[in-house]
Backbone bond lengths (Angstrom), bond angles and torsions (degrees), N, CA, C in turn:
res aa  C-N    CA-C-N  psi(-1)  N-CA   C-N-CA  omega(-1)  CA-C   N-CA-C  phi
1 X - - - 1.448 - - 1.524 108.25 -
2 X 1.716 116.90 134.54 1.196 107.81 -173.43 1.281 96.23 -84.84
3 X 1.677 114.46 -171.47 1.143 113.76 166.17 1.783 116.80 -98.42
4 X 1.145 121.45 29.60 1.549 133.95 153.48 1.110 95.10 -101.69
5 X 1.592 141.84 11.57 1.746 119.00 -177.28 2.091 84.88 -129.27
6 X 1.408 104.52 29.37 1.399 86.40 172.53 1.880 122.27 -76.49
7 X 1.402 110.76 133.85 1.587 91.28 -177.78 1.141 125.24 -93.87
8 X 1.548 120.21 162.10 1.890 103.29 -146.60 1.362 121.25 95.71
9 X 1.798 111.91 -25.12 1.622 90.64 -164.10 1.783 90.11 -105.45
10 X 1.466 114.22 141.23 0.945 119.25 167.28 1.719 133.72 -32.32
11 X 1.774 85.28 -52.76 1.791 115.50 -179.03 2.052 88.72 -50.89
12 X 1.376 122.68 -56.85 1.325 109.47 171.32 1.165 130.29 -22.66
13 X 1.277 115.05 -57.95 1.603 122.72 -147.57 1.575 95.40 -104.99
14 X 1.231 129.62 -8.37 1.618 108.68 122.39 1.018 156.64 -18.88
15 X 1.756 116.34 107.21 2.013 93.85 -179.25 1.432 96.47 -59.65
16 X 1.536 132.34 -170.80 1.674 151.31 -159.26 1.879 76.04 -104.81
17 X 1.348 133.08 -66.98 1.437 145.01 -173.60 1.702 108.20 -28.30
18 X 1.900 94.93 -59.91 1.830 84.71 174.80 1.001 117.67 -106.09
19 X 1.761 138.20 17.48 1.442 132.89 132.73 1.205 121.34 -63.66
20 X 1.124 132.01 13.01 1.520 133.13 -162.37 1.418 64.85 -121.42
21 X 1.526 126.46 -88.59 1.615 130.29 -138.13 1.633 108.12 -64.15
22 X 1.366 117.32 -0.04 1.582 115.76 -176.28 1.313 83.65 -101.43
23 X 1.312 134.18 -38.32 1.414 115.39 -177.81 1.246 137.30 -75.39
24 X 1.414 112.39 -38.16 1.571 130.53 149.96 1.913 107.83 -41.24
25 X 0.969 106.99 -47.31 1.593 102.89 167.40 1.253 129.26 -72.66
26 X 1.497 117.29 -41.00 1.903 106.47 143.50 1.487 127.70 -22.39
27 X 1.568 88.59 -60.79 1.468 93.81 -160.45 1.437 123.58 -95.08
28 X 1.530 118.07 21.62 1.287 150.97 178.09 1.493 110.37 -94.01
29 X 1.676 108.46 -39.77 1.381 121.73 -172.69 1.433 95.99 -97.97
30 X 1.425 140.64 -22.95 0.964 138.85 179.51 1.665 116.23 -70.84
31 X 1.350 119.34 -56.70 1.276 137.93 118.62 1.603 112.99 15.97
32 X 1.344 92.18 -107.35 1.862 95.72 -174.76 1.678 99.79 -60.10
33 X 1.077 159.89 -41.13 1.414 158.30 179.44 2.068 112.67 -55.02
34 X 1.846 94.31 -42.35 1.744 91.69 -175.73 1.679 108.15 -117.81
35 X 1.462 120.48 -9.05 1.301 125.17 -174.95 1.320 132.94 -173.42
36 X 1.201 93.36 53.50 1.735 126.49 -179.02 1.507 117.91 -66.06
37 X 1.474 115.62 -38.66 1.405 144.78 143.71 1.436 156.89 -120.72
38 X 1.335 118.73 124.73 1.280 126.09 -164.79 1.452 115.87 -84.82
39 X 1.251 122.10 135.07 1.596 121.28 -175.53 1.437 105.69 -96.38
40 X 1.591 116.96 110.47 1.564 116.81 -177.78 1.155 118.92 -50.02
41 X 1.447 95.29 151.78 1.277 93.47 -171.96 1.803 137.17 100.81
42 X 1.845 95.44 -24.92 1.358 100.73 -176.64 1.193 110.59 -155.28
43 X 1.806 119.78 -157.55 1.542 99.78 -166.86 1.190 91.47 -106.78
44 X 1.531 137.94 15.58 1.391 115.60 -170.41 1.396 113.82 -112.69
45 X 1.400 115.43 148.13 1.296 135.58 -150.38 1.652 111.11 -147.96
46 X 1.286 121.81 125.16 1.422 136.19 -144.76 2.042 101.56 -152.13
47 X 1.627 91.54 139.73 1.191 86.11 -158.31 1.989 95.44 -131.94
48 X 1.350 113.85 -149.04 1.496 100.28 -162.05 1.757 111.22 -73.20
49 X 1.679 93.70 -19.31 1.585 86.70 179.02 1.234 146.21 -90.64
50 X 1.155 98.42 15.24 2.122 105.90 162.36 1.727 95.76 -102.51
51 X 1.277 136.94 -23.57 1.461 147.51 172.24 1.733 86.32 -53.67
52 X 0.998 118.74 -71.73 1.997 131.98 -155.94 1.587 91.92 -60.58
53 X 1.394 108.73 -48.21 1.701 115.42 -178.44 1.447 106.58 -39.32
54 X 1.210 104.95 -54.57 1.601 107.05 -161.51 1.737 100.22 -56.82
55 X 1.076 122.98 -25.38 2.307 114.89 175.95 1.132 82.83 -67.26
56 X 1.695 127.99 132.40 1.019 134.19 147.27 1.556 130.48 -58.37
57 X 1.620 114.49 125.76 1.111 102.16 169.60 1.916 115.50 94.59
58 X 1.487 100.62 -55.36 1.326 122.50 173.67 1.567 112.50 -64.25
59 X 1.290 110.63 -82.13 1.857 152.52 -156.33 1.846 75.87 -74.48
60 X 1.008 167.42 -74.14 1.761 149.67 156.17 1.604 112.39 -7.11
61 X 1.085 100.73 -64.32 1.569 102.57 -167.03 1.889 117.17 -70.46
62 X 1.780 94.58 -22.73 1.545 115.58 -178.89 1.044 83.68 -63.58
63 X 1.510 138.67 -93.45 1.080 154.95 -126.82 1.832 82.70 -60.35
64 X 1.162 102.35 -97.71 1.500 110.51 163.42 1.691 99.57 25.14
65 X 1.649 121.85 -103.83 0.695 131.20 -174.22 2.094 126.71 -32.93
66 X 1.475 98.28 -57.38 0.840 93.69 173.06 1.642 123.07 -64.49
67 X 1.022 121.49 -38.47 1.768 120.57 176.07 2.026 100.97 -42.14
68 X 1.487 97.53 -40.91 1.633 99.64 -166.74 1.681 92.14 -72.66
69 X 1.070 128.38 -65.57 1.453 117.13 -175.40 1.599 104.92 -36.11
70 X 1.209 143.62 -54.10 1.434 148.25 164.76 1.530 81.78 -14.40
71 X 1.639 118.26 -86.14 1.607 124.48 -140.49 1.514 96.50 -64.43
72 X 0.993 123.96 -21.20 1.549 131.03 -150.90 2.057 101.02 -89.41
73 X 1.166 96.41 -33.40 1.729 117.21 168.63 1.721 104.96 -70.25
74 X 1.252 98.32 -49.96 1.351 124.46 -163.80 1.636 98.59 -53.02
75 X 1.445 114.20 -42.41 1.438 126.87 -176.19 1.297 123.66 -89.75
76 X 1.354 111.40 -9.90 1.582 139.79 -173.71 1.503 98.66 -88.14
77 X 1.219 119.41 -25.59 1.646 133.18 -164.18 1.858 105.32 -108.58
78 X 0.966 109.33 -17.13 1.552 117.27 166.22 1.512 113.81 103.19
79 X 1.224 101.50 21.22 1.592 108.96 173.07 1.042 113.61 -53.39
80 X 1.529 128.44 147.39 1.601 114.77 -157.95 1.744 85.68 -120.84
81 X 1.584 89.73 151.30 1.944 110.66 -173.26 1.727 104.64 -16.64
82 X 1.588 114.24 -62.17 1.395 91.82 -139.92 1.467 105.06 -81.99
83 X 1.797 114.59 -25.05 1.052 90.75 159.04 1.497 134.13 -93.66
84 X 1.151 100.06 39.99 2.402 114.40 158.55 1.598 83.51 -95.33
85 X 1.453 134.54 -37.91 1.580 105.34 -171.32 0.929 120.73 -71.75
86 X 1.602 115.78 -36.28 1.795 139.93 178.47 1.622 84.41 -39.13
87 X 1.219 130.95 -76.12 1.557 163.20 -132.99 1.465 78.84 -66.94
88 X 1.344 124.14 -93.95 1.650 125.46 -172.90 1.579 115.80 -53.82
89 X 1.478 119.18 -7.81 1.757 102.63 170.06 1.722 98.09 -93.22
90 X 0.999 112.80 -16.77 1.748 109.72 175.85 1.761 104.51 -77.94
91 X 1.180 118.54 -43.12 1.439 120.65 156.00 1.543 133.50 -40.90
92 X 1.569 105.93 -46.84 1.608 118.75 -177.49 1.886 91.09 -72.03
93 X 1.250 111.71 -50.34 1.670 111.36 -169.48 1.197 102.44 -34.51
94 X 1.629 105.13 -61.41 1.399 104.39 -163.01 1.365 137.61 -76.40
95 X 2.082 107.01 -10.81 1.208 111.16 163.17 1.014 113.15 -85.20
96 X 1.151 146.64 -49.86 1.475 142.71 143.87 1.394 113.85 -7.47
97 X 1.160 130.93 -89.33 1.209 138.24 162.74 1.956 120.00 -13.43
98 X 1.266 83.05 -67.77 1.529 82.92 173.92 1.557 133.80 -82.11
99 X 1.106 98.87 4.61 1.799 113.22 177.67 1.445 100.43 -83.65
100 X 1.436 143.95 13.53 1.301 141.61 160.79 1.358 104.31 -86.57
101 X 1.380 122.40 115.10 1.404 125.56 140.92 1.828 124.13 2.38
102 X 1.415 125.44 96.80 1.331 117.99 -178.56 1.440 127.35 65.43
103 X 1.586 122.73 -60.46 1.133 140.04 156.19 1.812 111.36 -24.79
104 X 1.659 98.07 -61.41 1.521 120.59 -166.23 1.379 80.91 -76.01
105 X 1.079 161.60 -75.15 1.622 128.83 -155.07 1.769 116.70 -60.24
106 X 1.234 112.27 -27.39 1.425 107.98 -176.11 1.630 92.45 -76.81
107 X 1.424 123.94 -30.82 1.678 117.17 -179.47 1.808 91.37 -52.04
108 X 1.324 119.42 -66.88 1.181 123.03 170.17 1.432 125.47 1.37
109 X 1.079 111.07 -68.43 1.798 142.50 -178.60 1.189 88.55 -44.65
110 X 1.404 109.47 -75.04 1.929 129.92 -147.81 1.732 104.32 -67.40
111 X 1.610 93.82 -50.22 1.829 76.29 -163.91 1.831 119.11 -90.99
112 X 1.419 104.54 -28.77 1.980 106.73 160.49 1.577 98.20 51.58
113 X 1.353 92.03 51.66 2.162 96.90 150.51 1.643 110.03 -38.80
114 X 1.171 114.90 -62.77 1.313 114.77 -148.29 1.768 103.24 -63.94
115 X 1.298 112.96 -15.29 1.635 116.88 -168.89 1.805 99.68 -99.95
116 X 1.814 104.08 -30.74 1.492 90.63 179.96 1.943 88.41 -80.72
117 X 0.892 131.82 -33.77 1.843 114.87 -165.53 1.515 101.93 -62.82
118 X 1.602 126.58 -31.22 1.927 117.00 177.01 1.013 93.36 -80.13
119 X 1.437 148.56 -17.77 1.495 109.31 159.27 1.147 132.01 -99.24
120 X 1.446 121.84 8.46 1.439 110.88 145.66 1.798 121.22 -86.70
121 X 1.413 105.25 -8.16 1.642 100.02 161.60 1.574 120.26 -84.24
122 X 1.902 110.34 -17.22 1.123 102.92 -173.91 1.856 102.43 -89.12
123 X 1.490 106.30 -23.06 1.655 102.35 157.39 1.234 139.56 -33.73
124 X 1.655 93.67 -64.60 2.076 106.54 167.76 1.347 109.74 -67.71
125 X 1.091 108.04 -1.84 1.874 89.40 -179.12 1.412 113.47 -87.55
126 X 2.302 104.60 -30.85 1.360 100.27 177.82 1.004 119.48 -81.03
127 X 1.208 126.12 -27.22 1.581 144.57 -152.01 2.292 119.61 -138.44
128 X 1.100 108.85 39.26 1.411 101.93 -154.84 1.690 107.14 -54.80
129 X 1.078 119.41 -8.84 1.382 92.98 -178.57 1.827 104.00 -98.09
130 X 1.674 135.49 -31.73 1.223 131.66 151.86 1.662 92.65 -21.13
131 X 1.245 107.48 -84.30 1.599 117.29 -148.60 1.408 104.28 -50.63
132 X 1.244 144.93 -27.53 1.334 139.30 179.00 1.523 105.09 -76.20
133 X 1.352 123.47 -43.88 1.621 138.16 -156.14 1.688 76.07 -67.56
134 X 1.036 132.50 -69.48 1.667 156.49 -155.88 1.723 101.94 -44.29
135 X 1.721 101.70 -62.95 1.671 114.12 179.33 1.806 91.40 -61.63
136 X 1.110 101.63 -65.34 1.811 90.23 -162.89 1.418 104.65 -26.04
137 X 1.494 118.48 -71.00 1.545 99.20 -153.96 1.297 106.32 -97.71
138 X 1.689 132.47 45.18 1.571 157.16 149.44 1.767 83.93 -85.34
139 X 0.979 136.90 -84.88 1.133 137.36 -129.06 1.979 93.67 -85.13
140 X 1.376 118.04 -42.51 1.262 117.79 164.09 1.986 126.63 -51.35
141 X 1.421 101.16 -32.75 1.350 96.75 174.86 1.543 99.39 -91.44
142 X 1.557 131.01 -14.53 1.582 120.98 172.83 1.600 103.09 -64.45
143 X 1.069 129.87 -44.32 1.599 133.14 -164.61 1.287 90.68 -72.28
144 X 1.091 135.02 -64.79 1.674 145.72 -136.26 2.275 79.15 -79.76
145 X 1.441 111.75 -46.85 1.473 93.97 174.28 1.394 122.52 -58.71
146 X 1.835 119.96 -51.90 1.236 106.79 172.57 1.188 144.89 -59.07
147 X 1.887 100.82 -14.68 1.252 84.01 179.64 1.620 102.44 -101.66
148 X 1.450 138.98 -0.78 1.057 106.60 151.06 1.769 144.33 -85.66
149 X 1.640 98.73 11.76 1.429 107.50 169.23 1.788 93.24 -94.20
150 X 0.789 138.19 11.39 1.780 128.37 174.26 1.708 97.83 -108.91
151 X 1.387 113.87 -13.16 1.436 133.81 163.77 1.596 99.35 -55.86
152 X 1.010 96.38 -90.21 1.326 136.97 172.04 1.731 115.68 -8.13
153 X 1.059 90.13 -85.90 1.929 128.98 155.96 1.862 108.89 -44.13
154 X 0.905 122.68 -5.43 1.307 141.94 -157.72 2.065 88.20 -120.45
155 X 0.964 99.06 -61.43 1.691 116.95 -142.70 1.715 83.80 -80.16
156 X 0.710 90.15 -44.75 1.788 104.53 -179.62 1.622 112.19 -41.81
157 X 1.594 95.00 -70.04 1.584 119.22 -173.35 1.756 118.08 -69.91
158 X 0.812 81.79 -16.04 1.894 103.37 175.65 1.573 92.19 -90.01
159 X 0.928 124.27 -60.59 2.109 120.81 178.87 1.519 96.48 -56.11
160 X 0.963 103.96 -94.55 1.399 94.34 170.14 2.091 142.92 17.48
161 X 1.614 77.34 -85.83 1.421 100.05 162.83 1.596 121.59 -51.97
162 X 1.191 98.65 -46.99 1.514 108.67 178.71 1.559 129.80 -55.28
163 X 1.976 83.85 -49.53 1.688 98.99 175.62 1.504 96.65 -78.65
164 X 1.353 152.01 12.81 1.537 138.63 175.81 1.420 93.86 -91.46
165 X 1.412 101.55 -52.21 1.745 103.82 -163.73 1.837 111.13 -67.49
166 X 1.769 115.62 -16.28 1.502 117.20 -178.31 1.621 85.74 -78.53
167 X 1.218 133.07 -53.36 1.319 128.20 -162.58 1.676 112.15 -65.62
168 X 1.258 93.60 -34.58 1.924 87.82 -164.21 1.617 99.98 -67.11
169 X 1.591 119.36 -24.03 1.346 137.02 169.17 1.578 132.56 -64.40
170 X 1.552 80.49 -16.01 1.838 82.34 177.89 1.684 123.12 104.38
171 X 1.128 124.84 4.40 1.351 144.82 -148.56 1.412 100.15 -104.15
């Protein structure tokens, strides 16, 4: 049994005709959203969502949205959890990221969620069990990072605190 003949997985019970054409449409919207245009001359290529960035406030949340419809397809197609989490921490980067004034649209340019999330949907489509083995320990070294930067961030604020209270004392 390959792993396109797994049973249970949505991506299965697909004809090959409209898993191909849902994916080609990912990566069409992915496309016009991270690299719709190329700047002569070089390798960089920029698409509607540092353009949408620039409406304040608005053109963030657009973009926003649409990257999540990506994951939201992405899950409709049988993408399995961790990589839908992979999918939404490449999402948070980039709203995060791009919610800075000017800065956040050139983040825009550089990091292109929507082009790294079709290729981890165009991954599970060739290969679903690689692509799960792959998210697991993506999403295992993301936890194992946060929680040692909340370590971290912890260890910090406690020094910190300490050296405020020797100083406010005179020390």
């Amino acid at each position: 049994m390959t792993d396109r003949a797994r049973p249970g997985s949505e991506t299965s019970a697909l004809a090959p005709a409209e898993l191909a054409a849902r994916t080609a449409r990912l990566e069409r919207l992915a496309r016009l959203m991270d690299r719709a245009v190329s700047v002569p001359g070089t390798r960089i290529g920029f698409g509607m969502d540092p353009i949408i960035g620039l409406i304040p406030g608005v053109g963030d949340a657009v973009a926003s949205a649409v990257a999540v419809w990506i994951v939201l397809e992405a899950a409709r197609l049988g993408v399995p959890q961790a990589t839908l989490l992979r999918m939404l921490s490449n999402v948070a980067v980039d709203t995060f990221g791009g919610t800075v004034p000017i800065a956040g649209d050139l983040w825009d340019v550089a990091w292109r969620a929507n082009m790294k999330n079709v290729a981890l949907v165009r991954a599970h489509v060739e290969s679903p069990v690689a692509a799960r083995r792959a998210s697991k320990l993506v999403v295992a070294g993301v936890v194992t990072g946060v929680v040692l930067l909340g370590a971290a961030a912890i260890a910090v604020s406690v020094w910190l605190g300490s050296w405020l209270v020797r100083a406010l004392r005179g020390r």
